[in-house]
MDTraj code that builds the backbone (N, CA, C; nanometers):
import mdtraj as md
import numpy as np

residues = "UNK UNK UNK UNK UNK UNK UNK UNK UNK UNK UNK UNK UNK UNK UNK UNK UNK UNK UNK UNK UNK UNK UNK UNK UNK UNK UNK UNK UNK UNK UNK UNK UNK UNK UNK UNK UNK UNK UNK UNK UNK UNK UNK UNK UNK UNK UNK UNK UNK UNK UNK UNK UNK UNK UNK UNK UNK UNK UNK UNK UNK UNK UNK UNK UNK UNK UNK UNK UNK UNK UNK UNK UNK UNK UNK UNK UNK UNK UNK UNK UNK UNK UNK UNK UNK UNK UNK UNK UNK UNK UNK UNK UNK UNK UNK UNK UNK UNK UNK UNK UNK UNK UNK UNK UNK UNK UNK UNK UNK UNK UNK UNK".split()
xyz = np.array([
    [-0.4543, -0.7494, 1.2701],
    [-0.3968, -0.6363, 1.1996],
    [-0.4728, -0.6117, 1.0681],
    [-0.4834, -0.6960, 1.0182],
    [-0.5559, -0.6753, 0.8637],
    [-0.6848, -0.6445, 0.9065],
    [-0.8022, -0.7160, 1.0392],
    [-0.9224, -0.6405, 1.0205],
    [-0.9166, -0.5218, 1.0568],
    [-0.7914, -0.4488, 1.1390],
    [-0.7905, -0.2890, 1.1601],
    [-0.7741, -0.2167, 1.0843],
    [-0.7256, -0.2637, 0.9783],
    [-0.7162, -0.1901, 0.8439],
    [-0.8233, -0.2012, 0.7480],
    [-0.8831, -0.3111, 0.7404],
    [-1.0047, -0.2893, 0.6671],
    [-1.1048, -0.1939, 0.7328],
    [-1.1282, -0.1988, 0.8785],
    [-1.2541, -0.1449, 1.0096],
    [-1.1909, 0.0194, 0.9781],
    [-1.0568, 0.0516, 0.9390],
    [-1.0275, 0.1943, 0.9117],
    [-0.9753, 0.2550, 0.8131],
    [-0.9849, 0.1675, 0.6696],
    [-0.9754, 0.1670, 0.5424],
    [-0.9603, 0.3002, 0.4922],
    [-1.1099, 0.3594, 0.5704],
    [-1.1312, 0.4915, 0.4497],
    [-0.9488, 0.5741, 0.5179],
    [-0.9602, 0.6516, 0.6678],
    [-0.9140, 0.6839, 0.7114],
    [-0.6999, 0.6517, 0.7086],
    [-0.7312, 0.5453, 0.6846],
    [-0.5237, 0.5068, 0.6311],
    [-0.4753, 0.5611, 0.5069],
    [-0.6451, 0.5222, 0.4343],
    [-0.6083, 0.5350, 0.2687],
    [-0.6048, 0.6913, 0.2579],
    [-0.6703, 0.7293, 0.3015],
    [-0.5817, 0.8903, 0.3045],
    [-0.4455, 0.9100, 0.3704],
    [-0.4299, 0.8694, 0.4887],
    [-0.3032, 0.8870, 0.5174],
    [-0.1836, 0.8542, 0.3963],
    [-0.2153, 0.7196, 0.3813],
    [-0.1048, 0.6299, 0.2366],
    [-0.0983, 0.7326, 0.1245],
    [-0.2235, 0.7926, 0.0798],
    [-0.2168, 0.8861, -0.0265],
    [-0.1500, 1.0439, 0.0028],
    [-0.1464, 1.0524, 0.1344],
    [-0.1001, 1.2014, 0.1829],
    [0.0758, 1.1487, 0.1486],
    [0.0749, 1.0348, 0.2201],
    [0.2452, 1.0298, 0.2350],
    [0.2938, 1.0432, 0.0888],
    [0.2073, 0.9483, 0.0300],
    [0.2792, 0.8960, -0.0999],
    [0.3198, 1.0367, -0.1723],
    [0.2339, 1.1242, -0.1792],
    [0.2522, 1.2538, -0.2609],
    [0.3380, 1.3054, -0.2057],
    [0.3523, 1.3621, -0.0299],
    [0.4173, 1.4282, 0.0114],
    [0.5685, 1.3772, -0.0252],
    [0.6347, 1.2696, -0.0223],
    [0.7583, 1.1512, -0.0586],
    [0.7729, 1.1952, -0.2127],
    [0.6464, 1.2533, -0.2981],
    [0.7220, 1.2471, -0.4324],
    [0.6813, 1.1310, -0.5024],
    [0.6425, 1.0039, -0.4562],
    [0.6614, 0.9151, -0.5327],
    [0.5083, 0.8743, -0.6431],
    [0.4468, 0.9349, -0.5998],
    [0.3222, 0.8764, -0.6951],
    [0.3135, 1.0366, -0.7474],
    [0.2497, 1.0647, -0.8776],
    [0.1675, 1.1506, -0.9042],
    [0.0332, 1.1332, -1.0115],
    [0.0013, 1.2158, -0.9248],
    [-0.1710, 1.1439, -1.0185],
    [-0.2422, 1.2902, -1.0591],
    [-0.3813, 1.2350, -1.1362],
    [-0.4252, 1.3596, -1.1842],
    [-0.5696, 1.3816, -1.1085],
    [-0.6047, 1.2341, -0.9609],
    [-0.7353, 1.2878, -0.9171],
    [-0.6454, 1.2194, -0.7651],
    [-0.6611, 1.3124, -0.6833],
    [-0.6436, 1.2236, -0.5541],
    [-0.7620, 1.1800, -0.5187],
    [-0.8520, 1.1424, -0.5359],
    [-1.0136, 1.0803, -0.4816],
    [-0.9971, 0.9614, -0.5308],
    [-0.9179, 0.9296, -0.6837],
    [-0.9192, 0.8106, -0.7601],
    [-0.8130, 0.7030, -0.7271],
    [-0.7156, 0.7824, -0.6585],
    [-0.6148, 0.6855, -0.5659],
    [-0.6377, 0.6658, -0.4706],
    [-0.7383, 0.7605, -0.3662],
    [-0.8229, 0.7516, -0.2507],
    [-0.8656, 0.6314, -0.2695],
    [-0.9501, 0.6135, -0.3961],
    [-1.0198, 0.5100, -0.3589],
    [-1.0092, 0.3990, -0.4153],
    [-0.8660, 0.3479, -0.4373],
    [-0.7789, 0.2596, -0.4744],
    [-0.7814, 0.2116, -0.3989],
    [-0.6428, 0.2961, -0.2840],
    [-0.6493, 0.1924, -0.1603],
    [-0.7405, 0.1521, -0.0563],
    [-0.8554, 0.2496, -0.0928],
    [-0.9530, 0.2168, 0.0147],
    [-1.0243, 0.0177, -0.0078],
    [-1.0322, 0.0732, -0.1588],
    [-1.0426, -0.1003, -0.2003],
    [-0.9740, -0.1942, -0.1551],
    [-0.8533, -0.2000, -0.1656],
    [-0.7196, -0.2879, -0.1522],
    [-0.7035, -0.2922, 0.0191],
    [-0.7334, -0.2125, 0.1255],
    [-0.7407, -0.2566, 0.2272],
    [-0.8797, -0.2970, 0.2977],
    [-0.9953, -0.3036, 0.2227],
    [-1.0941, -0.3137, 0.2707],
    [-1.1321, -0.4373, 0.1809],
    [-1.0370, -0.5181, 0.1333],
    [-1.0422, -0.6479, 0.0339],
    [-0.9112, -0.7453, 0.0771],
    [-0.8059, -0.6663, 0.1498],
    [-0.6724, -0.7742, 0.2279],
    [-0.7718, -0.8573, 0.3031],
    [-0.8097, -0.7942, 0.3791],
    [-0.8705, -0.8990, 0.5464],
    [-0.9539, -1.0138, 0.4496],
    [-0.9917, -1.0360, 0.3464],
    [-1.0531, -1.1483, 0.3159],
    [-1.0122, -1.2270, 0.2187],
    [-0.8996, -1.2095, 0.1876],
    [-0.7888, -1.2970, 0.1306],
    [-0.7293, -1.4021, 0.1922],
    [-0.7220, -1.5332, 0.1204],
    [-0.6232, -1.6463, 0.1932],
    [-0.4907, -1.5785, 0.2163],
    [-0.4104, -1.6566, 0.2821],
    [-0.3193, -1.6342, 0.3348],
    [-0.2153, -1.6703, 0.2086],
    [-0.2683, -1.7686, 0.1452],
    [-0.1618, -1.7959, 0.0066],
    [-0.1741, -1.7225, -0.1126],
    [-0.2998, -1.6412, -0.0815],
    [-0.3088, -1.4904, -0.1885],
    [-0.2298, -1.3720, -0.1662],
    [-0.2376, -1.3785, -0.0650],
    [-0.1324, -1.2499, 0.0328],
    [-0.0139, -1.2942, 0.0149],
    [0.0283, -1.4113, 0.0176],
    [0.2085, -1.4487, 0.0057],
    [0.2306, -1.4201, -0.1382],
    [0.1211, -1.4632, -0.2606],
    [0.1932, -1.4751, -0.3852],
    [0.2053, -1.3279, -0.4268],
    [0.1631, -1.2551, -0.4066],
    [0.1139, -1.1300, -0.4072],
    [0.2507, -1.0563, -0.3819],
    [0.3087, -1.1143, -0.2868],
    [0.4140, -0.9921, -0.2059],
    [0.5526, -1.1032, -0.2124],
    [0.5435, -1.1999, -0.2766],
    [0.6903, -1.2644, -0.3443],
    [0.7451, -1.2193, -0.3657],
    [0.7657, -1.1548, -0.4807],
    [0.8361, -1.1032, -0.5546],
    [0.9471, -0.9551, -0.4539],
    [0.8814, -0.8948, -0.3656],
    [0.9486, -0.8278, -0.2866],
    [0.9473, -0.9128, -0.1208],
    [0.9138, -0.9802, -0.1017],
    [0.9283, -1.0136, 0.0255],
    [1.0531, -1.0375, 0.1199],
    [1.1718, -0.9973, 0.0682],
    [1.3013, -1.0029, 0.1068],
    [1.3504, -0.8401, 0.1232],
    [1.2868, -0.7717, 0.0597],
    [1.2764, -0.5840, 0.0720],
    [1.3504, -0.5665, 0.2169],
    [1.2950, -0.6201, 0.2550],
    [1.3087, -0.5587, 0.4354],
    [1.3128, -0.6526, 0.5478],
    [1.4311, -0.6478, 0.6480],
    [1.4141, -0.7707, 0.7411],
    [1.2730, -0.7670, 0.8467],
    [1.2020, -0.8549, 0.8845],
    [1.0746, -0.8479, 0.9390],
    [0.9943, -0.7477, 0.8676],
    [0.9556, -0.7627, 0.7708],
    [0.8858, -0.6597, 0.6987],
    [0.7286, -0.6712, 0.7921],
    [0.6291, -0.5690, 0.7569],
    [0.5032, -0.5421, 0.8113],
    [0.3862, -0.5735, 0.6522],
    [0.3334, -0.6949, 0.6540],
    [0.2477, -0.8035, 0.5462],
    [0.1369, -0.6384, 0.4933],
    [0.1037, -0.5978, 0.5528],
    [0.0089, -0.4659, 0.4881],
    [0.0552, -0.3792, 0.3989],
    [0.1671, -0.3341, 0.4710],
    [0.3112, -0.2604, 0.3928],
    [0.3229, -0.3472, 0.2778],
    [0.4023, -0.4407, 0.2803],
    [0.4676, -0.5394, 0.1695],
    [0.3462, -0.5283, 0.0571],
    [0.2267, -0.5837, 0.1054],
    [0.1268, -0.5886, -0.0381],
    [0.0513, -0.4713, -0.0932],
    [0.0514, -0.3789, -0.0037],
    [0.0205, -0.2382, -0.0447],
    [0.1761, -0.2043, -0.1751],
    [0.2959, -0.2338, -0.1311],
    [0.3611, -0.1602, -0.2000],
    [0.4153, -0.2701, -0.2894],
    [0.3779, -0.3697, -0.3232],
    [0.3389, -0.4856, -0.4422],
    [0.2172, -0.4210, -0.5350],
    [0.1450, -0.3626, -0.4707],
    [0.0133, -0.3552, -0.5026],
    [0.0568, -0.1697, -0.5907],
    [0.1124, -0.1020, -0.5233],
    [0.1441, 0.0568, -0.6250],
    [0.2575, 0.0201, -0.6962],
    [0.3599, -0.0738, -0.6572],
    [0.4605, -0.1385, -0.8157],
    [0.3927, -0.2181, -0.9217],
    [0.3015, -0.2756, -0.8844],
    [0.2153, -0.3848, -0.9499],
    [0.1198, -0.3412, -1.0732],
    [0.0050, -0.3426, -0.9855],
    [-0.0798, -0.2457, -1.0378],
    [-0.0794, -0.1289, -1.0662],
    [-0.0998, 0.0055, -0.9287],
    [-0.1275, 0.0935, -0.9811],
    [-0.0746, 0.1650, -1.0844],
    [0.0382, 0.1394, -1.1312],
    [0.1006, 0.2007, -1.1964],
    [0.0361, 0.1840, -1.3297],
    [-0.0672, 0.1220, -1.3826],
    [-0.1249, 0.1007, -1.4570],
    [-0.2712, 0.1900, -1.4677],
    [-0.3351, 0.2602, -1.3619],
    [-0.4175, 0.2423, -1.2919],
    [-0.4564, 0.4435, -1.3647],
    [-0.5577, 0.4699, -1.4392],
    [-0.6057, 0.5732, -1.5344],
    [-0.5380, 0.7348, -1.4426],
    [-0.5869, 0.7421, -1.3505],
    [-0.5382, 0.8416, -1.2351],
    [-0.4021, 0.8367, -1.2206],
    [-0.2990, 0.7982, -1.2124],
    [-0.1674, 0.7806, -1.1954],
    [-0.0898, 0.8052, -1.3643],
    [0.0070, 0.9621, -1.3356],
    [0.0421, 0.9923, -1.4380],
    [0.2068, 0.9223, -1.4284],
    [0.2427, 0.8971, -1.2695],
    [0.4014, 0.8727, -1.3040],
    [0.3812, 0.8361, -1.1365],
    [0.5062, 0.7297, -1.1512],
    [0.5367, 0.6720, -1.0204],
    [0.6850, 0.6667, -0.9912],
    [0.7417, 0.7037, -0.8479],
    [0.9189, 0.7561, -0.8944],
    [1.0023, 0.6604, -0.7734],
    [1.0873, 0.6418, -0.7902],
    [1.1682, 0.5614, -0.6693],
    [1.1651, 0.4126, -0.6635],
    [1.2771, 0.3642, -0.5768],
    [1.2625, 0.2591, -0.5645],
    [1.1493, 0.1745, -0.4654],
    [1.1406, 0.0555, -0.5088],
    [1.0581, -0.0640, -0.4063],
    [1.0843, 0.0230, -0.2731],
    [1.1780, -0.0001, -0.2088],
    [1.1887, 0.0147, -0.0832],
    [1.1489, 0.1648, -0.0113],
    [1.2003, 0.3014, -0.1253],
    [1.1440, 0.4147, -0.0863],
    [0.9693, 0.3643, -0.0555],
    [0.9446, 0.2863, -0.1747],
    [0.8073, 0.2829, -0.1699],
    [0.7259, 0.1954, -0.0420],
    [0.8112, 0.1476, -0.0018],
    [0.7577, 0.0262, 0.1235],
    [0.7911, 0.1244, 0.2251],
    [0.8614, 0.1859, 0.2549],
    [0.9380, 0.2802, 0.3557],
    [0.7955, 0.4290, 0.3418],
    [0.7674, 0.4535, 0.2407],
    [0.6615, 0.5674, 0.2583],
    [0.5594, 0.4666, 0.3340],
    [0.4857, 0.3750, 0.2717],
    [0.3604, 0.3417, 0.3100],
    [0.3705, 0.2660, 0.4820],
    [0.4887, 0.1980, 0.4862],
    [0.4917, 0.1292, 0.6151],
    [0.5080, 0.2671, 0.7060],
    [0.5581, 0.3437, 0.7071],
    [0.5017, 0.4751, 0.7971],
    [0.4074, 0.5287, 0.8457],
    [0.3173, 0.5118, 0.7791],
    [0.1725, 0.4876, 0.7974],
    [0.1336, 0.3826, 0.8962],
    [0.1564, 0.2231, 0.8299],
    [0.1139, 0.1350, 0.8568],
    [0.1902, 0.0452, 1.0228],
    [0.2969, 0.0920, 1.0723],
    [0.4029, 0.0574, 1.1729],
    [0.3014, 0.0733, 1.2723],
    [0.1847, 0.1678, 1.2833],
    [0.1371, 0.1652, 1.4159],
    [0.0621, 0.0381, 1.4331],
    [-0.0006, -0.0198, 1.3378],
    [-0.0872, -0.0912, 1.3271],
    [-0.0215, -0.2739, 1.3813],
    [0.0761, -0.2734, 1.3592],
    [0.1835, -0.3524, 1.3999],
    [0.1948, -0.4073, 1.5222],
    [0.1516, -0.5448, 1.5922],
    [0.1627, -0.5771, 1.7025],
    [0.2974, -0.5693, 1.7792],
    [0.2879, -0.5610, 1.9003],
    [0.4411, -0.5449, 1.9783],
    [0.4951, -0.6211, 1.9588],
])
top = md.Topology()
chain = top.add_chain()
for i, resn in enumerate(residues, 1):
    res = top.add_residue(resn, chain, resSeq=i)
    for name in ("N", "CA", "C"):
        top.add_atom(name, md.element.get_by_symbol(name[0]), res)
traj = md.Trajectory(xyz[None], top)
């Protein structure tokens, strides 16, 4: 799962950025600069330990029963970080709206 997301990085990270706006919850002042946020952040998961990825997504990892690990640290990763992040004027909603936009995206990617 994580190398399908890195092997289609460019292509999600637009999707993640379409949802996120369309949901309301991020607003920014370049979509190319959040483009290429997450293009980083999923084209940098697949080569992370496995105990980088857990500490990472602690703090919410109870969000959701069987949560989806891409989801979870992506939306660790726009509570976390981006919100810090020069392009991003305001970020709105809760954790879970926010795991709930991006795992929409990410559910296909999800083994049976």
């Amino acid at each position: 799962m994580l190398n399908k997301a890195k092997e289609h990085a460019d292509e999600l990270a637009v999707k993640v950025v379409q949802r996120l706006l369309d949901k309301g919850i991020v607003e920014t002042t370049t979509v190319q600069g959040l483009h290429d946020s997450f293009t980083e952040q999923l084209k940098k998961l697949a080569g992370l330990e496995e105990f980088d990825i857990q500490l990472k997504v602690a703090p919410i990892r109870t969000l959701v029963p069987d949560p989806n690990i891409i989801s979870l640290y992506l939306t660790q990763f726009v509570i976390e970080d981006l919100i810090s992040h020069p392009a991003i004027q305001d970020i709105y909603g809760e954790d879970l709206d926010v795991y709930l936009a991006i795992d929409s995206v990410f559910k296909a990617l999800r083994p049976a």
